[in-house]
C-alpha positions in Angstrom: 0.0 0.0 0.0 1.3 3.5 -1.2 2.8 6.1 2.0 2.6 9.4 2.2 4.3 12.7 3.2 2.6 15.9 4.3 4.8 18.9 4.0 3.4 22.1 5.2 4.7 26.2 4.2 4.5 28.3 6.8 5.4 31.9 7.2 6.5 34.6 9.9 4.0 36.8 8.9 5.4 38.1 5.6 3.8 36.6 2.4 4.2 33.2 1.4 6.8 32.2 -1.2 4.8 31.2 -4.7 3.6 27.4 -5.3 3.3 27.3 -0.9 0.9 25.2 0.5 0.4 21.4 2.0 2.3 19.2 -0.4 1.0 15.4 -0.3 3.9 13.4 -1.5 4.6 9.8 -2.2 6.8 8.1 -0.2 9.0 4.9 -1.2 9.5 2.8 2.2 13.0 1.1 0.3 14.7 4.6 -1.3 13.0 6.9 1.0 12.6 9.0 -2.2 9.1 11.8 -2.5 6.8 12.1 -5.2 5.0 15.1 -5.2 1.4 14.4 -6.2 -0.8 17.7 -5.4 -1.2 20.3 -3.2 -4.2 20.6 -0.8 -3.8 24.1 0.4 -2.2 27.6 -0.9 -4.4 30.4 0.8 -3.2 30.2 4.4 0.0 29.7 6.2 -0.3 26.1 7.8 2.1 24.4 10.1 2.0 21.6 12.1 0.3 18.8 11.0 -1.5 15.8 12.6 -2.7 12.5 11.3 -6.1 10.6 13.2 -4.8 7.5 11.8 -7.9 5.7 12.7 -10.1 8.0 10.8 -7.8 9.0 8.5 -7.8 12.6 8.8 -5.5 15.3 8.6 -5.3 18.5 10.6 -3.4 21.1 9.9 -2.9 24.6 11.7 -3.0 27.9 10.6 -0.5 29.7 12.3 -1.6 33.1 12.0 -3.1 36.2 14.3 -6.2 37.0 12.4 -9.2 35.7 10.5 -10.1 36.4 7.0 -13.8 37.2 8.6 -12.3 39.9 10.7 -10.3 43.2 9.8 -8.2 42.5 12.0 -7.1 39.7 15.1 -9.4 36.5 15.5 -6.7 34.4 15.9 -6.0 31.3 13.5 -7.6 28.1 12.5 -7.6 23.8 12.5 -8.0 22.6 9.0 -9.7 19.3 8.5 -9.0 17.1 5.6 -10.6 13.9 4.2 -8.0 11.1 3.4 -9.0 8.5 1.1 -6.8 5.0 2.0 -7.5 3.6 -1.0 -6.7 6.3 -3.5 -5.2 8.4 -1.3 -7.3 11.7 -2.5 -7.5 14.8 0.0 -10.7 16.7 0.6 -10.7 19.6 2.8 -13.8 19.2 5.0 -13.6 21.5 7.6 -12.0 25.2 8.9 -12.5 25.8 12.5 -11.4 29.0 14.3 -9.7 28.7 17.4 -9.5 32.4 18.9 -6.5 32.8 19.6 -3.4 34.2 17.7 -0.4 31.6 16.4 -2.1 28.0 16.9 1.9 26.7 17.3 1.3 22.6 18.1 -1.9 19.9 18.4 -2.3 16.6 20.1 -5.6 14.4 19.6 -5.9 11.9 22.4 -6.4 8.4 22.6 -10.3 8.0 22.3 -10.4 10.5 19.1 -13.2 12.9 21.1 -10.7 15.6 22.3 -7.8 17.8 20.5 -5.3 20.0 22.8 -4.3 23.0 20.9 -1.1 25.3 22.0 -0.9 28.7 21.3 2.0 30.8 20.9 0.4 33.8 20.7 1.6 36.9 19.4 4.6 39.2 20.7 2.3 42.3 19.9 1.0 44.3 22.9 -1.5 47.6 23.4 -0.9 49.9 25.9 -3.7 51.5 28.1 -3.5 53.9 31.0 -4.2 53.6 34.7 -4.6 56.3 37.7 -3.6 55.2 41.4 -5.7 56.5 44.1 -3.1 59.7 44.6 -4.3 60.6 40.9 -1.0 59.4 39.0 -1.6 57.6 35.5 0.7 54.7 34.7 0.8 52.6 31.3 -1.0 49.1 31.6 0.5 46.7 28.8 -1.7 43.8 27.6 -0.7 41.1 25.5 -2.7 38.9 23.4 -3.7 35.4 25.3 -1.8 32.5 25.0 -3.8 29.6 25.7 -4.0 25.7 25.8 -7.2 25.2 24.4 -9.2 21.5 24.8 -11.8 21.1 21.6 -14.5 18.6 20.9 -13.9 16.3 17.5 -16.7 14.8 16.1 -17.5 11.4 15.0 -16.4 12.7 11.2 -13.2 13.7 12.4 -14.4 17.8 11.9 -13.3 19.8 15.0 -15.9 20.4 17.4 -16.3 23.5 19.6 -13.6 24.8 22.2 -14.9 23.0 25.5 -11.8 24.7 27.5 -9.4 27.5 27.4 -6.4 27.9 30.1 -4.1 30.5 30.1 -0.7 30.5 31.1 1.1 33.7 33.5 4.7 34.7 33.8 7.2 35.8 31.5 11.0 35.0 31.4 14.3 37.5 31.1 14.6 37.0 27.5 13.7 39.6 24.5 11.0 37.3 23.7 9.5 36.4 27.0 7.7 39.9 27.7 4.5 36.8 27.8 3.6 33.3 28.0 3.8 31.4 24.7 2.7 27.9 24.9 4.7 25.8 21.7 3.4 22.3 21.9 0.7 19.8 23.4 1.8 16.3 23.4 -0.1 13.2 24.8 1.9 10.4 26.9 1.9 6.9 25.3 -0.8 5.8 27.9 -3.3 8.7 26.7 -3.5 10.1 30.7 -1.1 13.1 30.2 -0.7 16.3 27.6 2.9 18.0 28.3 2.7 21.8 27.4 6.0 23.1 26.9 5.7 27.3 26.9 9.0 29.0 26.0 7.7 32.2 27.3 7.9 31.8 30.9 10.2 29.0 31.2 7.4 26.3 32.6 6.6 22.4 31.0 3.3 22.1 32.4 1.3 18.6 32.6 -2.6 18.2 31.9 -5.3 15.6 32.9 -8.6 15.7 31.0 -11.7 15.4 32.9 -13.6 13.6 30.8 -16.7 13.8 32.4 -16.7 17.8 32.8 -15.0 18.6 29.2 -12.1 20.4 31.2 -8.2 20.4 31.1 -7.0 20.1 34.9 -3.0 21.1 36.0 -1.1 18.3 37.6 0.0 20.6 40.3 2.2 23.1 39.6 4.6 23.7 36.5 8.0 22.2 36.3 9.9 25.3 36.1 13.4 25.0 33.9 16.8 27.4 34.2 15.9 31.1 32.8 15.9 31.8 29.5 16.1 28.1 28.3 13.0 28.0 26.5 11.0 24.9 26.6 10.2 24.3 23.4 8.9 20.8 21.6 9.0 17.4 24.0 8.7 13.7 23.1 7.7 10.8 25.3 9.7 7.8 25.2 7.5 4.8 23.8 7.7 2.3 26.6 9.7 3.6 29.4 8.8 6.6 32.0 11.4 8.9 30.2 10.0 12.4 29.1 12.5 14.9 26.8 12.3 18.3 25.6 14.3 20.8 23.5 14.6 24.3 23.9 15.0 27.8 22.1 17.0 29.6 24.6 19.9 26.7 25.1 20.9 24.0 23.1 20.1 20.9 26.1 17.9 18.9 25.7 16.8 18.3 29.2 14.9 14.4 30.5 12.9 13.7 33.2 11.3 10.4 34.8 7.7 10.8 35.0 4.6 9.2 36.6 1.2 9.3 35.2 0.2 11.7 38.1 2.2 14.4 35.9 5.1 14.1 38.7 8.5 15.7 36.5 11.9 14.4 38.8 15.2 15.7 36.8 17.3 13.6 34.8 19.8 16.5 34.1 20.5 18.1 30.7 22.7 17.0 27.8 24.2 19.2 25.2 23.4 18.9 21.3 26.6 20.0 20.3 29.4 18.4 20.2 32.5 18.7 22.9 34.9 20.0 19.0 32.3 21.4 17.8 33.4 25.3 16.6 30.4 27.7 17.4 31.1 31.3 15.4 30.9 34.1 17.0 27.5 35.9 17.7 25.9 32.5 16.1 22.5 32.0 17.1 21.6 28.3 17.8 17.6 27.4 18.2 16.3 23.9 18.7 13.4 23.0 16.2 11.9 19.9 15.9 12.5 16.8 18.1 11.7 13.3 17.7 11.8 10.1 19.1 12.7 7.1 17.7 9.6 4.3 17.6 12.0 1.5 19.0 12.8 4.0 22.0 16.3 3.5 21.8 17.1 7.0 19.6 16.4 11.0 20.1 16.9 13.4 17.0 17.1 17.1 17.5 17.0 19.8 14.6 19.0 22.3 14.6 18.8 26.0 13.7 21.5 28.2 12.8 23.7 25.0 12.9 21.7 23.7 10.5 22.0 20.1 11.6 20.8 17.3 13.7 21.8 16.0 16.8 21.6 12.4 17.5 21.1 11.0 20.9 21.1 7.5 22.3 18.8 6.8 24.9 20.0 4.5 28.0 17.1 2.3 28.9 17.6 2.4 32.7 18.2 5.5 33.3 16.8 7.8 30.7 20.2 9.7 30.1 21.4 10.8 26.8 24.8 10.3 25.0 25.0 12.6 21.8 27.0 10.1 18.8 26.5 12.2 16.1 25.6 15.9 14.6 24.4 15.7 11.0 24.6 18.7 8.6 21.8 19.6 7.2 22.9 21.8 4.1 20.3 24.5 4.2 19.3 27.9 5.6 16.5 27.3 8.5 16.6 23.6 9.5 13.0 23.6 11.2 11.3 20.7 11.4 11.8 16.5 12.0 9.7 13.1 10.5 10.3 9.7 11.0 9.1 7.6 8.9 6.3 4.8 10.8 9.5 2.3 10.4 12.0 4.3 12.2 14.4 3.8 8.4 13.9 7.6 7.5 14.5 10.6 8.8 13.0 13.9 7.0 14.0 17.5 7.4 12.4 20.3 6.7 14.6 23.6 5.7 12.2 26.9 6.2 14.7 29.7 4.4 16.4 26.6 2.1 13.1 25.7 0.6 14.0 22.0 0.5 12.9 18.7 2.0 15.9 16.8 2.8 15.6 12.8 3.4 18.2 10.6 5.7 18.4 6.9 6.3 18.8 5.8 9.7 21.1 2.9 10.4 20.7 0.1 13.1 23.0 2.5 15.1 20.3 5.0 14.9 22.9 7.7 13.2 21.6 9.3 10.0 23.4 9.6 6.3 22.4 11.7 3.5 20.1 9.5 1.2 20.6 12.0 -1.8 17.0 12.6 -2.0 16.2 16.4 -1.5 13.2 18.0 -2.8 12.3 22.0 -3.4 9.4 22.9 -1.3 8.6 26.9 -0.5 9.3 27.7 3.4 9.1 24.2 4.6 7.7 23.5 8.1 6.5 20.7 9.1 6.2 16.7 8.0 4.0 14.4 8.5 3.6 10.6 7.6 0.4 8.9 6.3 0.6 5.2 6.6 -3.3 4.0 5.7 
């Protein structure tokens, strides 16, 4: 049966490069080579993408602050696509708003009823004035809301309506933590938890769903990491109770044992980069995507500004990390990470390169260039279809 690739454009704001859009491409399981066979979208600036294998629909998010109903804010949008598993045609069934600016990451949960959206939010502001009792006015800055939104999906796969909204406080000492930004919702292999990693005040936070009551509830308090770090996207290890993230601020990747109370106990941090590696001057290094391995036994880390990949090995008693390799990428903007259902290919997405770049993955779990790179405008994000 054929596989397929998603491959998303996405866009900082500024207009999308020409022939953008969600690419559906072929994938062949020996070569790891892409066919490009159509494109399902080219109006809106999607992102991440996520596959209800069960159904077999695709979600995709518009990242963006406003909708086209509105002159202005509204927030952005889940996209709901149709996936045929015999033909493999796309039909675009659904647009849902979600209220909130910069949908960033999505998660649907085990039963298929429920979707946790993250929102990044903007880094806009207004300013309004306030007067104390003595009579003296003082600015009041408000930023836009960053939530973790919990939705309702139907028994077609459409997104329901939002059944919960929680909003994060706190900001960090970077540039870009003037406000909460929540950058990804993942569910733990058991279907109990959703991590919420928010790089704007320095918190991994862990959800419960109260089923009964359509509400998201806080397993205590957030796990707070180092200033500035960032907490950015974060995998769950497939069998064991190891939980990873990356970051934006540092270039650790930092593990954690976990229970399914949401309880986080420090594992320590480990370094992407490695101990020869020569960082130039005023350099800026941000993590991007981060996967795990489906045999548990490997973590990959993309790498911005480095424009590579980091390999980890995983020990399986303790959860630590041992970096054996970093990968060059060879383009501008290395943003996002695949693996394919097999755990053979790896694919990169290059944002600023244009390009889709494919590696196989050896029985060591390091990665070599396959040869198979592909031109897609401002690449995001990848996702695997397996019907």
């Amino acid at each position: 049966m054929t596989e397929y690739v998603f491959i998303s454009s996405w866009s900082m704001g500024d207009a999308l490069p020409e022939g953008s859009g969600v690419g559906q491409y072929e994938f062949n399981p020996t070569t790891g080579a892409l066919k490009l066979i159509r494109m399902l979208n080219d109006t809106g600036k999607l992102n991440v993408t996520h596959i209800d294998e069960k159904r077999n629909i695709l979600y995709a998010l518009d990242e963006s602050a406003e909708l086209p109903t509105m002159r202005a804010g509204g927030g952005g949008a889940i996209h709901t696509f149709r996936l045929d598993p015999v033909t493999g045609a796309c039909e675009q069934i659904s647009c849902v708003p979600t209220f909130c600016p910069h949908p960033a990451y999505l998660t649907l949960d085990t039963t298929g009823k429920y979707i946790v959206v993250a929102h990044h939010g903007s880094h806009s502001c207004i300013t309004k004035i306030g007067e104390d009792d003595a009579g003296t006015y003082y600015p009041v800055v408000e930023f836009d809301d960053s939530l973790v939104e919990l939705l309702s999906v139907n028994e077609d796969g459409t997104v329901g309506e939002i059944l919960d909204a929680v909003k994060h406080t706190g900001s960090g000492p970077g540039t870009r933590q003037k406000n909460p930004h929540p950058h990804s919702a993942n569910m733990s292999p058991s279907g109990s938890l959703f991590a919420v990693c928010d790089k704007g005040n320095d918190g991994v936070y862990m959800y419960k769903i109260d089923r009964e009551n359509d509400k998201l509830i806080a397993c205590g308090p957030p796990h707070m990491t180092p200033p500035g770090t960032m907490p950015r996207y974060c995998v769950y290890h497939p069998t064991q109770p190891f939980f990873y993230h990356n970051c934006e601020g540092s270039v650790d990747v930092f593990a954690y044992r976990y229970d399914e109370e949401g309880n986080l106990d420090s594992l320590g941090s480990f370094s992407s980069m490695a101990a020869d590696h020569v960082r130039q001057i005023d350099a800026m290094y941000v993590q991007q995507g981060l996967c795990m391995h489906p045999s548990g036994n490997f973590l990959y880390d993309v790498i911005y500004g480095a424009e590579m990949v980091a390999v980890y090995r995983i020990n399986q008693e303790d959860g630590s990390l041992t970096l054996i390799q970093n990968q060059p990428v060879g383009y501008e903007w290395s943003r996002g990470g695949t693996l394919s259902p097999d755990g053979r290919f790896l694919v990169v997405t290059c944002f600023k390169g244009n390009k889709a770049v494919v590696f196989r993955i050896g029985d060591d779990g390091r990665i070599s260039p396959t040869g198979n790179e592909y031109d897609h405008p401002a690449a995001a994000y990848a996702t695997f279809w397996r019907p």
